[in-house]
C-alpha positions in Angstrom: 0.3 24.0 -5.7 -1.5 25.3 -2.8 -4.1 24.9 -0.7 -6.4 27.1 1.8 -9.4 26.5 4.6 -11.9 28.5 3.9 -14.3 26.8 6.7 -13.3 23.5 8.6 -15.9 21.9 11.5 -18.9 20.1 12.3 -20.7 23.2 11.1 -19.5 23.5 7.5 -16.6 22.5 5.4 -15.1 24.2 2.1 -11.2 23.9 0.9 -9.5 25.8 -1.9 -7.2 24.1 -3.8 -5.2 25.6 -6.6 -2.2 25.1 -9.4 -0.6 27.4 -11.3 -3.0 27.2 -14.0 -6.2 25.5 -12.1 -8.7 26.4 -9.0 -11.0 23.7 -7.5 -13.2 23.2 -4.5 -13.5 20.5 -2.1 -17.0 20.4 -0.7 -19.3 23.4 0.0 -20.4 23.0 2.9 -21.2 26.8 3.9 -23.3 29.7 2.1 -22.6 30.7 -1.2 -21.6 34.0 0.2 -19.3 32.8 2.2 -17.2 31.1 0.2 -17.4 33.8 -2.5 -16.3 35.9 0.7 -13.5 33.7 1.7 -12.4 33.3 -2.0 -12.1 37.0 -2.4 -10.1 37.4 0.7 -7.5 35.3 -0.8 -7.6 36.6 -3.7 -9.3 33.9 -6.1 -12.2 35.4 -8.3 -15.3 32.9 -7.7 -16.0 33.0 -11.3 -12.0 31.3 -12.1 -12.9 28.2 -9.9 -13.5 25.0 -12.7 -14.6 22.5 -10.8 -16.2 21.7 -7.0 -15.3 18.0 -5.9 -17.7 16.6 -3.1 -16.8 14.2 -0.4 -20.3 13.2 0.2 -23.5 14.5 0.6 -24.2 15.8 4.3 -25.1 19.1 4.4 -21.8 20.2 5.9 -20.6 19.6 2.7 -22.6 20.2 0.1 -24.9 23.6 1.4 -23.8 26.1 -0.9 -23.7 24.0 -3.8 -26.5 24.9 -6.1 -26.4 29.1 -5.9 -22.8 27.9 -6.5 -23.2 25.6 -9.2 -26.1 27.5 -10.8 -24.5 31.0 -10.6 -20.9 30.2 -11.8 -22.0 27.2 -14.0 -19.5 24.8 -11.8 -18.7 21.3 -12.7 -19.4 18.9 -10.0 -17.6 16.1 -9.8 -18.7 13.1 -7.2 -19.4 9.4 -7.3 -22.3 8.8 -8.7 -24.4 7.4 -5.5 -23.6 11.0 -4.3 -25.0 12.5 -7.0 -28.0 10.8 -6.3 -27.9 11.3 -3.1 -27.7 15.3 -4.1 -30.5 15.1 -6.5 -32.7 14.3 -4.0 -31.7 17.4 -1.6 -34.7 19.7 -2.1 -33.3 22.4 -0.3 -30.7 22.7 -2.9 -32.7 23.6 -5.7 -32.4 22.5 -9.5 -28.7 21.5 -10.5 -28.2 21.2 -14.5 -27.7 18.0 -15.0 -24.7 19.1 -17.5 -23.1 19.8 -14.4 -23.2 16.6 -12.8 -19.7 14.8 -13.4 -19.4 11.3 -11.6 -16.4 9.7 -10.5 -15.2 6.3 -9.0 -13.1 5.4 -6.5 -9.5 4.1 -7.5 -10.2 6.0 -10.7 -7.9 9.1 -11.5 -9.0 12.1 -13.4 -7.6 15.5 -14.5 -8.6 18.7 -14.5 -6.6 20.9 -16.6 -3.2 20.5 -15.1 -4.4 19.1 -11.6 -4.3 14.6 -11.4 -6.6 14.0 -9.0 -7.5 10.7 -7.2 -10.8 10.0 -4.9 -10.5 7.2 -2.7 -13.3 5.3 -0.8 -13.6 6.4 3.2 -15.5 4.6 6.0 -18.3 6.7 7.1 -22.3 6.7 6.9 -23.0 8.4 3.5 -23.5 7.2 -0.1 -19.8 6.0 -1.7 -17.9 8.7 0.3 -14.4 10.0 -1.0 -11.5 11.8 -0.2 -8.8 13.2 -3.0 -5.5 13.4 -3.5 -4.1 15.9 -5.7 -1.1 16.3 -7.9 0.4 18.9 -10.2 3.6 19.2 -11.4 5.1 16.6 -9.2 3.7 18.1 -6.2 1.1 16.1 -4.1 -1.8 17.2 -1.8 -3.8 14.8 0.3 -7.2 15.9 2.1 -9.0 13.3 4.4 -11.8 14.3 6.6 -14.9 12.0 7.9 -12.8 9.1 7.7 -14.6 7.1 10.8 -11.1 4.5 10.8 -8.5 4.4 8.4 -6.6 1.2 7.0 -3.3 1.0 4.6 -5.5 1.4 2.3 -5.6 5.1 3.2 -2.7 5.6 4.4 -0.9 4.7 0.3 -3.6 6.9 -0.8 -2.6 9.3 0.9 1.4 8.6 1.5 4.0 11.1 -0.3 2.2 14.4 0.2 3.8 17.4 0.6 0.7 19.0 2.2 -2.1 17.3 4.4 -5.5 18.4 5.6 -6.5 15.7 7.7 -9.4 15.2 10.1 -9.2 15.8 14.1 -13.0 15.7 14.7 -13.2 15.0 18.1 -11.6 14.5 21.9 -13.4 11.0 22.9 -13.2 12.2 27.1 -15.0 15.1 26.0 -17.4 13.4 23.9 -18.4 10.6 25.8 -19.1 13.2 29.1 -20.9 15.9 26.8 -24.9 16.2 26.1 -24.7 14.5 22.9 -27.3 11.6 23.2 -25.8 7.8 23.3 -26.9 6.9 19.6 -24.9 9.9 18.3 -22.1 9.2 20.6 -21.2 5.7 19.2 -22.0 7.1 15.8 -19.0 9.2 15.7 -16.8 6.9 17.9 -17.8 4.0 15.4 -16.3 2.9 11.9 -18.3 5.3 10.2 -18.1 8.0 11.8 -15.2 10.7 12.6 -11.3 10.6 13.6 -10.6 11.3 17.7 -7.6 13.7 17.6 -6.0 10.5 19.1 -6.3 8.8 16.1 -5.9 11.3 13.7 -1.9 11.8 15.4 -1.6 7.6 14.4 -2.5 8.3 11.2 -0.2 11.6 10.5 2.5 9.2 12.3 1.9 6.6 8.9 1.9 9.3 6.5 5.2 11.7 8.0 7.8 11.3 4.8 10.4 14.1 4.0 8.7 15.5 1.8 5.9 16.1 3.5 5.8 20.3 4.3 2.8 21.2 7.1 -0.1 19.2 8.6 -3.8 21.2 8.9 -5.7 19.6 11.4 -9.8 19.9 10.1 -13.1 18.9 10.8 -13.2 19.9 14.8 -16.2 19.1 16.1 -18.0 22.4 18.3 -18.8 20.6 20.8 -16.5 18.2 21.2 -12.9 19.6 20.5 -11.2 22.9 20.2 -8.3 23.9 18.4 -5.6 23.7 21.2 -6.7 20.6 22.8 -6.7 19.1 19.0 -3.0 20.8 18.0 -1.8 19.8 21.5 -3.0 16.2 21.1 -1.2 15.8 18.3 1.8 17.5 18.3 2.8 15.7 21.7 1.6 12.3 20.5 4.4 12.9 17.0 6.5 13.9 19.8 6.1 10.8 22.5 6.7 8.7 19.7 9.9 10.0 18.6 8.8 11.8 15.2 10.9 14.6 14.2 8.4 16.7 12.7 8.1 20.3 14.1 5.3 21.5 16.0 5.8 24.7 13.9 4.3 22.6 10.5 0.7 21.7 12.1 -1.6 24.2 12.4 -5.8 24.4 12.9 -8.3 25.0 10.5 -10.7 27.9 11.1 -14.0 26.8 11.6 -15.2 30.9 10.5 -12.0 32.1 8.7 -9.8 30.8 6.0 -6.1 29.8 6.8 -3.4 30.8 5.9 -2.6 30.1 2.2 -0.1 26.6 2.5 2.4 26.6 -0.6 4.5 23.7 -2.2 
């Protein structure tokens, strides 16, 4: 299996995720051309990619979705309140609704050789999901806009060989930055987004020996950058005695894809 950033941030999220026989999305959250951009530069032919699976429904997420869909005749696959939620984005356009393939939490599906699982998330959207994906006993888990996470998340997510996983935010710089109040206690709240503080408990939970490299995703412009976020976490594995090298976490690109992660 492997897995690539194509964009990771505040400002728009899109993840490639492929198999030996498969190639999927995981939100659209930038232009059309850019992802047909990023997909070239790693070599994946836009038109080869059978199915886009979507988190939720903030624009982040979701904005290149119906040139995508329409062009390339993509299956999207979300729960259904999301798909309502989508319906009801003007400034997507008209989606067939042959394209519209809804999901539920807890409930696995396949695509072609891929198994893939969406679990529920805490944050302020309609049903949101994350996925875990598994191909020939290999296992990826990507969880962004978590706002907390529970056991529940962590054995959703326990096992994988590769994880994207959110550091949105650092909450000193946050709370002192020109973000109004509301906003602020939006993102520090339950439904919000993971401090990079809070992101390093989580990796702590899900470290196993299996587990291959760590890409830290979903910085927030304003409120993180990728040092401060790789730094955070890397010295908080190490303060608590985790083993795992530095060398295996890296940043996602909020502009550029990353580099292409293998299992």
């Amino acid at each position: 299996m492997k897995l690539c950033s194509i964009a990771s941030g505040s400002s728009g999220n899109c993840i490639y995720i492929g198999s030996q026989n498969t190639n999927l999305l995981v939100d659209v959250g930038i232009s059309a051309k850019r992802i047909e951009n990023g997909l070239n530069g790693i070599d994946i032919l836009p038109d080869t990619i059978q199915g886009i699976l979507i988190t939720h429904e903030h624009s982040d997420h979701i904005q290149g979705l119906g040139i995508l869909a329409r062009k390339y005749h993509m299956p999207i696959y979300a729960t259904m309140e999301t798909l309502r939620a989508i319906r009801q984005i003007k400034s997507l356009g008209e989606i067939p609704e042959e394209l519209f393939c809804p999901i539920r939490p807890n409930e696995a599906f396949r695509i072609n050789d891929i198994d893939i699982e969406p679990f529920s998330t805490s944050h302020d959207a309609s049903n949101p999901v994350c996925y875990t994906m598994q191909s020939e006993g290999h296992k990826i888990g990507v969880a962004t806009d978590l706002g907390k996470f529970d056991e529940y998340i962590v054995a959703k997510l326990e096992s994988s060989e590769l994880l994207l996983i959110e550091a949105n935010h650092d909450v000193n710089m946050l709370m002192v930055g020109k973000y109004p109040y509301y906003l602020k206690q939006r993102i520090l709240g339950d439904r919000g987004h993971l401090s990079n503080e809070t992101s390093a408990d989580l990796i702590i939970k899900l470290i196993n020996p299996r587990l291959q490299h760590i890409l830290l995703a979903h910085l927030s412009k304003e409120n993180n950058y990728e040092e401060l976020a790789y730094e955070t976490v890397c010295c908080e594995l190490f303060s608590r005695g985790s083993s795992f090298s530095a060398n295996r976490v890296s940043v996602a690109h909020r502009e550029m894809p990353s580099q292409m992660m293998l299992i």
